[in-house]
mmCIF file as Biopython writes it, N, C-alpha, C and O atoms, coordinates in Angstrom:
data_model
#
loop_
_atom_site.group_PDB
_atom_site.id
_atom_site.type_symbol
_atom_site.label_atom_id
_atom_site.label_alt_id
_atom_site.label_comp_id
_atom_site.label_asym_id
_atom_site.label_entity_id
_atom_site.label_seq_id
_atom_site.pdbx_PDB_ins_code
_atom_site.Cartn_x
_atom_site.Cartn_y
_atom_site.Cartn_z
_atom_site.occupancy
_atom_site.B_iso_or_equiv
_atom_site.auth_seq_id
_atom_site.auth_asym_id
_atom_site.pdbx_PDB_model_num
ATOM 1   N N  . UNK A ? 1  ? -23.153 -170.019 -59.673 1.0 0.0 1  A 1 
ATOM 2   C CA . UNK A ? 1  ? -23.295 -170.385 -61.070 1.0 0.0 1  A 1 
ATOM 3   C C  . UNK A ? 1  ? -22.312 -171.526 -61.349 1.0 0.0 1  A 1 
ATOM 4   O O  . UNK A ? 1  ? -21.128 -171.503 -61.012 1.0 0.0 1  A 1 
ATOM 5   N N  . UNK A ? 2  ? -22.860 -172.428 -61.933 1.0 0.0 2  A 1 
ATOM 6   C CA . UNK A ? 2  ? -22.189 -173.854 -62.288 1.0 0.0 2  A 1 
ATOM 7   C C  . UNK A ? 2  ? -21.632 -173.847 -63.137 1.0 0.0 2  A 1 
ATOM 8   O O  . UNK A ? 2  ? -22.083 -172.970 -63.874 1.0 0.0 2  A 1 
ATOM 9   N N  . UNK A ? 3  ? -20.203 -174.706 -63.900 1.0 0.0 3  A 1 
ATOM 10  C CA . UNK A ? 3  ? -19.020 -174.178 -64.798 1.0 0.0 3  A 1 
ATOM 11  C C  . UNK A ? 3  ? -20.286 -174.426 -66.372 1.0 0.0 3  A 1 
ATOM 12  O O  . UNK A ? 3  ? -20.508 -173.613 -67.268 1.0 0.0 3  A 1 
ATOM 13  N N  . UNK A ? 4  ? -20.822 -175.680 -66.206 1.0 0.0 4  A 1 
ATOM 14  C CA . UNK A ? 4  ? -21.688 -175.503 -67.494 1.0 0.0 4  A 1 
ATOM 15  C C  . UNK A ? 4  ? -22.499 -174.661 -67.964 1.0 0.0 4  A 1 
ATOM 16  O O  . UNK A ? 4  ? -22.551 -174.756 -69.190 1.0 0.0 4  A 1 
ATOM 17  N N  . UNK A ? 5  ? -23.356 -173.643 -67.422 1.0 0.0 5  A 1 
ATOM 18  C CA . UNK A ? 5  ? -23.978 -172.332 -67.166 1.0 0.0 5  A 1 
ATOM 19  C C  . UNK A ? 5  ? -22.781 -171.285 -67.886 1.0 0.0 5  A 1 
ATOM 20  O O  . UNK A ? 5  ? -22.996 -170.615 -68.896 1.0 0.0 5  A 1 
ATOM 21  N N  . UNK A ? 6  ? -21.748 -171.306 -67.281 1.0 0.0 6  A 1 
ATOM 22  C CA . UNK A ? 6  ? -20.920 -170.221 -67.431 1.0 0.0 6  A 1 
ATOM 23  C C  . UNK A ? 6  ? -20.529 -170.629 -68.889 1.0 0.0 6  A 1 
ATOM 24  O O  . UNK A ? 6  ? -20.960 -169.891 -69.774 1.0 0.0 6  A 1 
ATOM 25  N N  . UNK A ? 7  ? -19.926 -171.485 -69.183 1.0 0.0 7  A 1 
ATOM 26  C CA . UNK A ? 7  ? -19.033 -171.931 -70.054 1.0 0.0 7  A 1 
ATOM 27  C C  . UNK A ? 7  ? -20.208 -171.739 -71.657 1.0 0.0 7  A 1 
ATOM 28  O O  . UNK A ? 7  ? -19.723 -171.387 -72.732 1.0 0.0 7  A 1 
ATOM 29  N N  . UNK A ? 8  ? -21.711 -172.044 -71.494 1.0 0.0 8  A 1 
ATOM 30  C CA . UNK A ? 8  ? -23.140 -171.920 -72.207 1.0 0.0 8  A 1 
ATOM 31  C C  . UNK A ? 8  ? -22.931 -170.365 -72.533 1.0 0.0 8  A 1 
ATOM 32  O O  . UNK A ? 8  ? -22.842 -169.998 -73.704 1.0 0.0 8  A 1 
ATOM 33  N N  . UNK A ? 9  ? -22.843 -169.321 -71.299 1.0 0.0 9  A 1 
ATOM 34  C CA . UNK A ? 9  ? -22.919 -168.343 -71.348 1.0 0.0 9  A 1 
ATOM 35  C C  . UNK A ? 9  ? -21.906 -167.865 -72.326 1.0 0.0 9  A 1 
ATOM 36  O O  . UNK A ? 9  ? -22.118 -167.503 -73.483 1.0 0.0 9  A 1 
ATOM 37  N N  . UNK A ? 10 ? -21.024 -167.905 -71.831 1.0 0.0 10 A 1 
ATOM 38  C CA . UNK A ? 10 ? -19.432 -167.607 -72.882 1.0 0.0 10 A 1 
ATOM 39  C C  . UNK A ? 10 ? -19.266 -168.017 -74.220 1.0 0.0 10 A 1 
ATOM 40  O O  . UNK A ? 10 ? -18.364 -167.618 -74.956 1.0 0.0 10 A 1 
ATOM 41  N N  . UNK A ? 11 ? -20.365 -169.017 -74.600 1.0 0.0 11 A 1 
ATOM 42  C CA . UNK A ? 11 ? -20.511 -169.433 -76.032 1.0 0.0 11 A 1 
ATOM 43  C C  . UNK A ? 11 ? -21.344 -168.237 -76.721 1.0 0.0 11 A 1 
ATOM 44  O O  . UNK A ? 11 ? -21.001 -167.472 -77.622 1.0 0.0 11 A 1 
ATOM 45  N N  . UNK A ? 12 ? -22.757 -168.342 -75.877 1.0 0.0 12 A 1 
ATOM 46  C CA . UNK A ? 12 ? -23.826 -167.060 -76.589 1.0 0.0 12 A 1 
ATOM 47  C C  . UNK A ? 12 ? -22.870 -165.757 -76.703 1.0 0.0 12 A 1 
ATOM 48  O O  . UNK A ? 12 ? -22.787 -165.041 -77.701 1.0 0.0 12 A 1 
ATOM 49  N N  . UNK A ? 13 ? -22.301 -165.623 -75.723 1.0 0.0 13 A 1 
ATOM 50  C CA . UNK A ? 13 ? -21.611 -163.978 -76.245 1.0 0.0 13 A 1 
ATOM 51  C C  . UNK A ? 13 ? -20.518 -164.224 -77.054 1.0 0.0 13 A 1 
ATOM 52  O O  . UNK A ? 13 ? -20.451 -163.338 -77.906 1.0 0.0 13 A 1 
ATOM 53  N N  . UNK A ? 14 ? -19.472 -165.184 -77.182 1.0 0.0 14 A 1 
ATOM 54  C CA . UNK A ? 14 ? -18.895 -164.762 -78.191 1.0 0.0 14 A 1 
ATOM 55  C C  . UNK A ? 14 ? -19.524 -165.124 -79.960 1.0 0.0 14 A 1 
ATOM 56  O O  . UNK A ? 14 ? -18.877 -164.774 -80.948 1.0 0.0 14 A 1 
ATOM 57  N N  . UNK A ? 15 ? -20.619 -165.729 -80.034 1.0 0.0 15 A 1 
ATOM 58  C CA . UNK A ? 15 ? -21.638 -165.540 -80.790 1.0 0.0 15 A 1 
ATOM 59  C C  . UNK A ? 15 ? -21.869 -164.288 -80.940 1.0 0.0 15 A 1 
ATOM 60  O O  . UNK A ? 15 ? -21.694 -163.871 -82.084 1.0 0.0 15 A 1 
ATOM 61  N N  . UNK A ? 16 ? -22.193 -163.574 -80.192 1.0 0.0 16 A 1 
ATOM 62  C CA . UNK A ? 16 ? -23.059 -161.921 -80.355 1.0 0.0 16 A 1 
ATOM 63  C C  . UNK A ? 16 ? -21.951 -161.128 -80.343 1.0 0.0 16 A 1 
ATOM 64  O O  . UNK A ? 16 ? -22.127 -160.085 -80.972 1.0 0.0 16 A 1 
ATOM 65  N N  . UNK A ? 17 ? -21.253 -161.206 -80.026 1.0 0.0 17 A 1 
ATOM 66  C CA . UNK A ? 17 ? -19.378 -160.152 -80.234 1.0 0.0 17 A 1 
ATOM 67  C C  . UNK A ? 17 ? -19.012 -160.891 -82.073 1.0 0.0 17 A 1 
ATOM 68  O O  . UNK A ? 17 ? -18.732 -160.003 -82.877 1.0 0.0 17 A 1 
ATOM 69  N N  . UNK A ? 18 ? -19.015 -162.322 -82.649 1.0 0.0 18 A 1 
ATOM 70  C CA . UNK A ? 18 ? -18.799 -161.638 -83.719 1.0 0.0 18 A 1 
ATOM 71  C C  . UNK A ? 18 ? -20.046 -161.663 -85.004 1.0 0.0 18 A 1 
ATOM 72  O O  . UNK A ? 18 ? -19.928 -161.758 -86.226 1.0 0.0 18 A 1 
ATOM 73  N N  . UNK A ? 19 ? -21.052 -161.554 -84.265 1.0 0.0 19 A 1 
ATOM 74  C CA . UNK A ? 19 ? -22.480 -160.860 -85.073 1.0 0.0 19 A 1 
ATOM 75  C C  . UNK A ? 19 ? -22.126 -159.142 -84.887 1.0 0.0 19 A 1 
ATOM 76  O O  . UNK A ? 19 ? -22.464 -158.197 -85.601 1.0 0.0 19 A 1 
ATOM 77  N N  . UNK A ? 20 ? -21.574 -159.166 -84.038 1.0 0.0 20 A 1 
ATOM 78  C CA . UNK A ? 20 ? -21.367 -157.617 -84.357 1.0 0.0 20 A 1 
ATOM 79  C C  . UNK A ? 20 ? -20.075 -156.895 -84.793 1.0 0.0 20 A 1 
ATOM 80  O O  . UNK A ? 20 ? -19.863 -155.711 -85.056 1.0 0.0 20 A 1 
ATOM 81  N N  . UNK A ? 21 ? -19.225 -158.058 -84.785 1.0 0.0 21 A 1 
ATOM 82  C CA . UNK A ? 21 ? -18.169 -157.686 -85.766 1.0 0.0 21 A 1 
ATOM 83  C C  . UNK A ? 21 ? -18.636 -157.105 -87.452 1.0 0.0 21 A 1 
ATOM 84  O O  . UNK A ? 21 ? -18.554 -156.052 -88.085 1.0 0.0 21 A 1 
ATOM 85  N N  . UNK A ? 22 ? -19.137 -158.462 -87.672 1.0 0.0 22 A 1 
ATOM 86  C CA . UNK A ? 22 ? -20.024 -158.606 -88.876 1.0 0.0 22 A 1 
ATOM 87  C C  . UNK A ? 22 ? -20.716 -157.281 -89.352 1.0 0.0 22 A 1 
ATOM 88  O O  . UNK A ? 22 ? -20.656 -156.757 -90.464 1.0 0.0 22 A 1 
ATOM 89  N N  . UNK A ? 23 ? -21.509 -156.797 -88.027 1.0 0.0 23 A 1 
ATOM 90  C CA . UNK A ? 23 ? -22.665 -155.695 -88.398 1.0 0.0 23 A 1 
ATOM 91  C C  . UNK A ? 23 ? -21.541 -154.235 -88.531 1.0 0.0 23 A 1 
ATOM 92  O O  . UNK A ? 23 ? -21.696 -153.563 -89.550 1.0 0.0 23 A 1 
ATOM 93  N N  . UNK A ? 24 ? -20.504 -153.796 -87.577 1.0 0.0 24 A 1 
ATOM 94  C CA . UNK A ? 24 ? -19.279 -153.629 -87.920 1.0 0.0 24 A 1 
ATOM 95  C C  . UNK A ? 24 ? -19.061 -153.041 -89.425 1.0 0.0 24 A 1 
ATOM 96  O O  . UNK A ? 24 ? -19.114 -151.973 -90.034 1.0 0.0 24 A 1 
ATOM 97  N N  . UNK A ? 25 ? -18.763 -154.525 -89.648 1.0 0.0 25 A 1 
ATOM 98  C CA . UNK A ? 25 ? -18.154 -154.760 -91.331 1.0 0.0 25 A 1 
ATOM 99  C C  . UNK A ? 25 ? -19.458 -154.216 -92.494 1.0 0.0 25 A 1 
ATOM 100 O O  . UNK A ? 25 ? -19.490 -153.466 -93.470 1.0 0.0 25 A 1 
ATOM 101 N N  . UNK A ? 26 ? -19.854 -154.557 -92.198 1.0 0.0 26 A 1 
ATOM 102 C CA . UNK A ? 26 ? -21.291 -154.217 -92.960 1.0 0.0 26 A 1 
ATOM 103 C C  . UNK A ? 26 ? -21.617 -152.762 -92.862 1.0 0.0 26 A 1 
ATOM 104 O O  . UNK A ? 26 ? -21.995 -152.255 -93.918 1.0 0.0 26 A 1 
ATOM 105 N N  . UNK A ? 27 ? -21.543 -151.919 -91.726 1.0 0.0 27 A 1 
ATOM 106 C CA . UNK A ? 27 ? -22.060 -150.596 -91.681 1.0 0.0 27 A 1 
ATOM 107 C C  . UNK A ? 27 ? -20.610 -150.075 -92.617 1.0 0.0 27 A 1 
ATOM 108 O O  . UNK A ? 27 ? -20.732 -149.543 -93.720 1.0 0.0 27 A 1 
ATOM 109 N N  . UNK A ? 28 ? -19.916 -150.206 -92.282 1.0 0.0 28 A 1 
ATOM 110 C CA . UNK A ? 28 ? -18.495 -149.389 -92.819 1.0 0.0 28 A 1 
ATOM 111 C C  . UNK A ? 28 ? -18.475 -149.694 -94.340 1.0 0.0 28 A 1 
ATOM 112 O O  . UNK A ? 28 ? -17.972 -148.905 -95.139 1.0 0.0 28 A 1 
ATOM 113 N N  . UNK A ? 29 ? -19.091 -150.969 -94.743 1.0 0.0 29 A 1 
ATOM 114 C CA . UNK A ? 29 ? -18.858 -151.369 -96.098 1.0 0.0 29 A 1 
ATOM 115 C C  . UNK A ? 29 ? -20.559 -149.840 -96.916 1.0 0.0 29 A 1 
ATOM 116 O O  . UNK A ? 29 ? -20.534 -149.356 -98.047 1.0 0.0 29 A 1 
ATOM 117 N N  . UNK A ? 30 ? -21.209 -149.674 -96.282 1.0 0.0 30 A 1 
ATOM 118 C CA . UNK A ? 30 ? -22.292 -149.342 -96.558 1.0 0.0 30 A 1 
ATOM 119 C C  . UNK A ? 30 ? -22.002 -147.921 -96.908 1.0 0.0 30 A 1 
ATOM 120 O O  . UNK A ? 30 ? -21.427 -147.196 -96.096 1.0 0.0 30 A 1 
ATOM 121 N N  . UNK A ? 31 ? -22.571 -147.265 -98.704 1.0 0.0 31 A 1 
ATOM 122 C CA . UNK A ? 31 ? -22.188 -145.923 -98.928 1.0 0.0 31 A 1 
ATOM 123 C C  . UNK A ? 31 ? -22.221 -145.157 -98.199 1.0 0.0 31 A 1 
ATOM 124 O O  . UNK A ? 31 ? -21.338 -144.300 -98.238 1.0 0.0 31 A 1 
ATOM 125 N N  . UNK A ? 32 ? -23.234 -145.095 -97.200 1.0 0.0 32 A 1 
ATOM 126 C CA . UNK A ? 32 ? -23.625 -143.747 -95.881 1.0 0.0 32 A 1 
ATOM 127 C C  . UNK A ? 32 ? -23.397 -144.489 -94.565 1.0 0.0 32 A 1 
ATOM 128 O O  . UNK A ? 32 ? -24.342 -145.070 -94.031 1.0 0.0 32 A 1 
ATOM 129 N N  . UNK A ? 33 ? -22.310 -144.491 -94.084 1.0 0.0 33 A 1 
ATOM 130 C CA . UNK A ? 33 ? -21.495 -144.693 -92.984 1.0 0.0 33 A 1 
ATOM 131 C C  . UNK A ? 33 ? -22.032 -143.855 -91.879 1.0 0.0 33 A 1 
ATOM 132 O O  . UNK A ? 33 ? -22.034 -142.624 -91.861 1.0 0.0 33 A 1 
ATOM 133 N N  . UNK A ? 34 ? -22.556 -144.773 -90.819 1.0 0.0 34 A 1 
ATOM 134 C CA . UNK A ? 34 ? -23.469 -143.449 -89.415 1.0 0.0 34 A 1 
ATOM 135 C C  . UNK A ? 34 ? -22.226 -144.517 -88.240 1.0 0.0 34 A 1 
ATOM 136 O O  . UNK A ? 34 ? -22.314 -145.619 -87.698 1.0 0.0 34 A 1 
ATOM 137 N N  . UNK A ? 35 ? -21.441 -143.718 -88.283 1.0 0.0 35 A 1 
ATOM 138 C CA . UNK A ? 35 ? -20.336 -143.735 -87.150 1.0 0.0 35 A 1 
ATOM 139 C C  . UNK A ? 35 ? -21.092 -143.311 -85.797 1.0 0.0 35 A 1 
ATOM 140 O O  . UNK A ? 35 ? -20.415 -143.275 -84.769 1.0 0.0 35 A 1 
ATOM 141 N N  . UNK A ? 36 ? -22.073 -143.078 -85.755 1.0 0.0 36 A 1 
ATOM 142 C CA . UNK A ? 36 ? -22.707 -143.021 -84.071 1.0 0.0 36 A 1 
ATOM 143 C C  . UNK A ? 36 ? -23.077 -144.761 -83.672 1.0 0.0 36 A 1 
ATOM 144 O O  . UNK A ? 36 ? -22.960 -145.398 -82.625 1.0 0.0 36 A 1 
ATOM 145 N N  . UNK A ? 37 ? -23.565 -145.128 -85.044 1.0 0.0 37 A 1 
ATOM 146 C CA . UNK A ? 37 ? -24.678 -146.375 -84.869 1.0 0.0 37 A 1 
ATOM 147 C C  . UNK A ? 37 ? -23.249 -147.497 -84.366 1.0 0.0 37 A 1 
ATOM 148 O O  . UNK A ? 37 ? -23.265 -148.299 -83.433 1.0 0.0 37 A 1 
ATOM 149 N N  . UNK A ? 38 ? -21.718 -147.122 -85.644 1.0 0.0 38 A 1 
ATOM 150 C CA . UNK A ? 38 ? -20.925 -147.651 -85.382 1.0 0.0 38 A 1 
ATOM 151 C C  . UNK A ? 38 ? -19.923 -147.811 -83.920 1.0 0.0 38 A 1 
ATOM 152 O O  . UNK A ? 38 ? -19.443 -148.880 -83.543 1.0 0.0 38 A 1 
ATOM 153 N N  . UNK A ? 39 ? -19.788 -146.757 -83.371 1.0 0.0 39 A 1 
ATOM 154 C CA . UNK A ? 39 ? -19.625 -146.372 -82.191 1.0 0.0 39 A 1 
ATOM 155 C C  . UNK A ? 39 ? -20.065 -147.544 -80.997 1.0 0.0 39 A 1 
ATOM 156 O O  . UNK A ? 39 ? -19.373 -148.221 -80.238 1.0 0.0 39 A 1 
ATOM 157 N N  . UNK A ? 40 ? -21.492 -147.451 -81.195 1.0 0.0 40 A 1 
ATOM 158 C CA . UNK A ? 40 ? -22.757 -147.546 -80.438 1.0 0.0 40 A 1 
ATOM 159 C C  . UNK A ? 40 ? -22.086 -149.168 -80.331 1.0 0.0 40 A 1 
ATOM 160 O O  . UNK A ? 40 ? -21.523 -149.540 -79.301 1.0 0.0 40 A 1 
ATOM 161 N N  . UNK A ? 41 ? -22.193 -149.797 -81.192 1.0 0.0 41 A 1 
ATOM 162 C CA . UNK A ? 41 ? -21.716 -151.641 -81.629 1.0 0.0 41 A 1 
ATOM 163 C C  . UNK A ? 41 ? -20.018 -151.702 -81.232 1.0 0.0 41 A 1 
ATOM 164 O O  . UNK A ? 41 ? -19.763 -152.905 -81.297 1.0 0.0 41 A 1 
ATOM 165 N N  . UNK A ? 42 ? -19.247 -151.258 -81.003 1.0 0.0 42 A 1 
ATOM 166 C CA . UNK A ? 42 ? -18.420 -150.923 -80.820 1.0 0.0 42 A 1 
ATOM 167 C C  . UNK A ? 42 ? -18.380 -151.003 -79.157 1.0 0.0 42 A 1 
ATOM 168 O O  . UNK A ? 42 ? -17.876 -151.844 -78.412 1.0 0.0 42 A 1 
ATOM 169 N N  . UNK A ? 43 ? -18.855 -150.215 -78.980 1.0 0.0 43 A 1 
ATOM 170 C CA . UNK A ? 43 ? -18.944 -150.354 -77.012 1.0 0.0 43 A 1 
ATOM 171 C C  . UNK A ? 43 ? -19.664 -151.323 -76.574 1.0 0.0 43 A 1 
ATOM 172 O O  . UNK A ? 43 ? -19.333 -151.935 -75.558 1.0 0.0 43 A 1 
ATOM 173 N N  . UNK A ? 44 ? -20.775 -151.621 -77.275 1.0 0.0 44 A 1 
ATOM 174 C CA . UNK A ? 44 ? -21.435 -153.139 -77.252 1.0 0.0 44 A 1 
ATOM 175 C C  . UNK A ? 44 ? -20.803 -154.027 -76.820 1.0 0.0 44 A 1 
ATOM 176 O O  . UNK A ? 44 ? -20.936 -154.651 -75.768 1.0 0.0 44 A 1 
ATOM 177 N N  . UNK A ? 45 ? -19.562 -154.187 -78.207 1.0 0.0 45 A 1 
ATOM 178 C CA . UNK A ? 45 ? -18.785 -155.563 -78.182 1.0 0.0 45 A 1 
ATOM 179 C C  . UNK A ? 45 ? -17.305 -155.643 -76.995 1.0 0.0 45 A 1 
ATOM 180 O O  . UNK A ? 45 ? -16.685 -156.618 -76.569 1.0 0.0 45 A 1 
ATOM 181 N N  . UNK A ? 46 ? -17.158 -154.338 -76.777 1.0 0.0 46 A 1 
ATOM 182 C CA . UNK A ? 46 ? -16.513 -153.976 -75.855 1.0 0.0 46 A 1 
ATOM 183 C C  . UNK A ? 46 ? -16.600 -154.710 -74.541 1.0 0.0 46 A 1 
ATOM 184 O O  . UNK A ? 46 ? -15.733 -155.438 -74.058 1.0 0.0 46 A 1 
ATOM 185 N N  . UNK A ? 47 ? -18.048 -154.339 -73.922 1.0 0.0 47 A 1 
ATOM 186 C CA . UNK A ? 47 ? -18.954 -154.447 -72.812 1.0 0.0 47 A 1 
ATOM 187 C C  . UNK A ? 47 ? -18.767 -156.274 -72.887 1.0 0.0 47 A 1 
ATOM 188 O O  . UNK A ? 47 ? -18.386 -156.897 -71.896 1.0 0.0 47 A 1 
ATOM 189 N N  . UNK A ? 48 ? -19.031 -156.819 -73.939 1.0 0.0 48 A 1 
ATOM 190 C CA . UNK A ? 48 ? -19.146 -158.191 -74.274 1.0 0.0 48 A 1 
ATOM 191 C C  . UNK A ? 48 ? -18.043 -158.928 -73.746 1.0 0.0 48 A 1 
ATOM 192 O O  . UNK A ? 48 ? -18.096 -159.824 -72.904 1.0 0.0 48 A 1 
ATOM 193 N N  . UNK A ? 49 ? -16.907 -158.404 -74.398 1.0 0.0 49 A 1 
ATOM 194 C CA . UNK A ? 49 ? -15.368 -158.687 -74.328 1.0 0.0 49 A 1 
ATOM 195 C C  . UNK A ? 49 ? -15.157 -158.866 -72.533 1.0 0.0 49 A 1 
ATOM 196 O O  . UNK A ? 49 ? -14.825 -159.986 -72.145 1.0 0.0 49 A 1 
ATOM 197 N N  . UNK A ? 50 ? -15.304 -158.040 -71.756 1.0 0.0 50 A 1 
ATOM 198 C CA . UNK A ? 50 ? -15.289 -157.549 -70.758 1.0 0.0 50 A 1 
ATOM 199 C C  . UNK A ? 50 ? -16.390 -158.606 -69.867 1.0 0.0 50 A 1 
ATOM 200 O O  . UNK A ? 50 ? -15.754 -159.005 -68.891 1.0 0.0 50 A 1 
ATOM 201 N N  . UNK A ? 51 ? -17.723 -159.162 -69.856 1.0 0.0 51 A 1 
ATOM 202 C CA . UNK A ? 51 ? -18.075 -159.980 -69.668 1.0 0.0 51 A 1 
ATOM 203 C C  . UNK A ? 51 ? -17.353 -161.593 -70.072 1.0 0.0 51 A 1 
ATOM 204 O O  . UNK A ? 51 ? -17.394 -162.688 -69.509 1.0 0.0 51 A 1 
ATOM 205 N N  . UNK A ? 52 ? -16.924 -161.259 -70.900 1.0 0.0 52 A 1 
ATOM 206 C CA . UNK A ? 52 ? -16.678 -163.551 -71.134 1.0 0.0 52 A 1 
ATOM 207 C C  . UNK A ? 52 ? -15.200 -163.280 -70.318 1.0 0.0 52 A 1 
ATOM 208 O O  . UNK A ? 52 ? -14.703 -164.311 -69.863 1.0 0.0 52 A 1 
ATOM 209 N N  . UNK A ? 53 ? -14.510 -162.138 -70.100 1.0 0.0 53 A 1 
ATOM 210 C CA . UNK A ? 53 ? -13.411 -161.844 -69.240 1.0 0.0 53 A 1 
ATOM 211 C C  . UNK A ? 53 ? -13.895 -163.128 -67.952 1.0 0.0 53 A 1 
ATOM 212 O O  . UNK A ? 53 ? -13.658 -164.318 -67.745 1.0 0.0 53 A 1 
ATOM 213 N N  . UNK A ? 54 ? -14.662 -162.062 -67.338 1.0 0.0 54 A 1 
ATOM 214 C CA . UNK A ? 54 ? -15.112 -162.175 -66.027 1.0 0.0 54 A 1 
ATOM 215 C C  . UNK A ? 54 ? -15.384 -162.972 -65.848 1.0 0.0 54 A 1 
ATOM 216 O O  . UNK A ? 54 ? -15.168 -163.505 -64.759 1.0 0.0 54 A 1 
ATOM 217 N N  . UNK A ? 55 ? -16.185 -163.672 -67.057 1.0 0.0 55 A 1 
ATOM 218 C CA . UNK A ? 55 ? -16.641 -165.185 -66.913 1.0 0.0 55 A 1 
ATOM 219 C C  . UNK A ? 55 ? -15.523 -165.962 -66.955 1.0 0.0 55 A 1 
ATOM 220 O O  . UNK A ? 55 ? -15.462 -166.551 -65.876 1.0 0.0 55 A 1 
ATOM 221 N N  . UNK A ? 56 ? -14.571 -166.272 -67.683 1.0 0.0 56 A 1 
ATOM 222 C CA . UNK A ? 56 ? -13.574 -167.054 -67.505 1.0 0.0 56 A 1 
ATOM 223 C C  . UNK A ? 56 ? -13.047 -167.327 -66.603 1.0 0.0 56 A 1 
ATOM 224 O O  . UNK A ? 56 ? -12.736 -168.483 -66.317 1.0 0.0 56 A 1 
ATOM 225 N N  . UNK A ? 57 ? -12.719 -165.933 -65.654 1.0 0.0 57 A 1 
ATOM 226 C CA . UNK A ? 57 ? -12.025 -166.111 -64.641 1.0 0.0 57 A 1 
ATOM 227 C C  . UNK A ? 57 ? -13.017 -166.825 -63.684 1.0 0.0 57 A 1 
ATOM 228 O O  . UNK A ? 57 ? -12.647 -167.821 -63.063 1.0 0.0 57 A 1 
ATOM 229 N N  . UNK A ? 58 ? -13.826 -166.504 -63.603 1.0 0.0 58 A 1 
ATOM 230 C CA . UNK A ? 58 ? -15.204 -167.376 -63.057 1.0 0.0 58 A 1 
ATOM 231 C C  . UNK A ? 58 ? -14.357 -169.425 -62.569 1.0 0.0 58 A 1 
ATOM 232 O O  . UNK A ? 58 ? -14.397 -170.210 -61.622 1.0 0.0 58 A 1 
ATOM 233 N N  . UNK A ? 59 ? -13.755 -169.356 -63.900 1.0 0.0 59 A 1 
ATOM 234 C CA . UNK A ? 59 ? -13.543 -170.620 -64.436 1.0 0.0 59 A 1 
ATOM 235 C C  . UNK A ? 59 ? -12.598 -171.408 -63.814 1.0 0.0 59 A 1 
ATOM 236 O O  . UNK A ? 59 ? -12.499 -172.586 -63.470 1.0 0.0 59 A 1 
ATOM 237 N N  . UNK A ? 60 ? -11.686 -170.034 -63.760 1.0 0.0 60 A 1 
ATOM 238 C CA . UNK A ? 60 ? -10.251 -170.548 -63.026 1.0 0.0 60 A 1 
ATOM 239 C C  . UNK A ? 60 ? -10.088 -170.888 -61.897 1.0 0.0 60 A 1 
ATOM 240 O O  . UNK A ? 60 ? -10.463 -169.924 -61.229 1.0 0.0 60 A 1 
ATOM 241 N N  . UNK A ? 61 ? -9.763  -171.656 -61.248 1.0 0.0 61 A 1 
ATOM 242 C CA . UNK A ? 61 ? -9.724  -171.887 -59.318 1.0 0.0 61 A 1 
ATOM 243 C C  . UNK A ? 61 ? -9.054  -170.392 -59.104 1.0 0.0 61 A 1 
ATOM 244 O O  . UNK A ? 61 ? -8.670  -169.624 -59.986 1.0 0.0 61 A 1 
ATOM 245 N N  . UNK A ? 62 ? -9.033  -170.238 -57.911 1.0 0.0 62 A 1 
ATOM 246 C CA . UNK A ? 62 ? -8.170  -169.249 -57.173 1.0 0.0 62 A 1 
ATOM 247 C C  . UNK A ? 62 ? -7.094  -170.025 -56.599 1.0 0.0 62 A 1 
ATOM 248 O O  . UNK A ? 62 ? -7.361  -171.084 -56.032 1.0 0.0 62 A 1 
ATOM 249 N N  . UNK A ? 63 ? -5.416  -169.435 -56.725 1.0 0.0 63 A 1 
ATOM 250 C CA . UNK A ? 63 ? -4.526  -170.428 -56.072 1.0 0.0 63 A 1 
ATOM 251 C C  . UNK A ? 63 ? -4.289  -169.389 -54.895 1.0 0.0 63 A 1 
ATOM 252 O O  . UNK A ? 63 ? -4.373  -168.166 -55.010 1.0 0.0 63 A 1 
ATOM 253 N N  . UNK A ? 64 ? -4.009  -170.026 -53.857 1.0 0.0 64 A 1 
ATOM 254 C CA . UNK A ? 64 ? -3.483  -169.516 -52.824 1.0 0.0 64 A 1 
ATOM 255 C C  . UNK A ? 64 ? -2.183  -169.702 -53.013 1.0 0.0 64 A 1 
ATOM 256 O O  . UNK A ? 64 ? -1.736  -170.800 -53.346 1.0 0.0 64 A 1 
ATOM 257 N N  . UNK A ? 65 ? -1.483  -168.710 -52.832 1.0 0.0 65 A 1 
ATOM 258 C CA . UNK A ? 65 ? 0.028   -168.029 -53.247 1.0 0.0 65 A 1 
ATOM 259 C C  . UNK A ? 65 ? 0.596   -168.262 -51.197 1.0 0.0 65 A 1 
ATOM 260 O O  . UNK A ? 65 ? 1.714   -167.909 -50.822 1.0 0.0 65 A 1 
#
């Protein structure tokens, strides 16, 4: 995978990590609060976080120490 690919990639998700901040903010703001659904977006963005990780490092050379 080529750094422009990756770097494309790492844009769309942190796009969709804070659309679901947002959705987040929105369920909690909402009179009937379903903490499963919240949960659920929660490990989502988690999972997300954890991908543009990986991708970054993707990014970095490896130094030989």
């Amino acid at each position: 995978m080529d750094s422009e690919l990756i770097e494309r990639r790492i844009h769309i998700l942190r796009q969709e990590h804070g659309d679901l901040e947002a959705a987040i903010v929105a369920l909690q703001a909402a009179p009937a609060i379903d903490q499963l659904q919240i949960a659920r977006i929660k490990k989502r963005k988690l999972r997300i976080k954890d991908e543009i990780s990986q991708l970054e490092d993707m990014l970095i050379p490896d130094i030989i120490a």
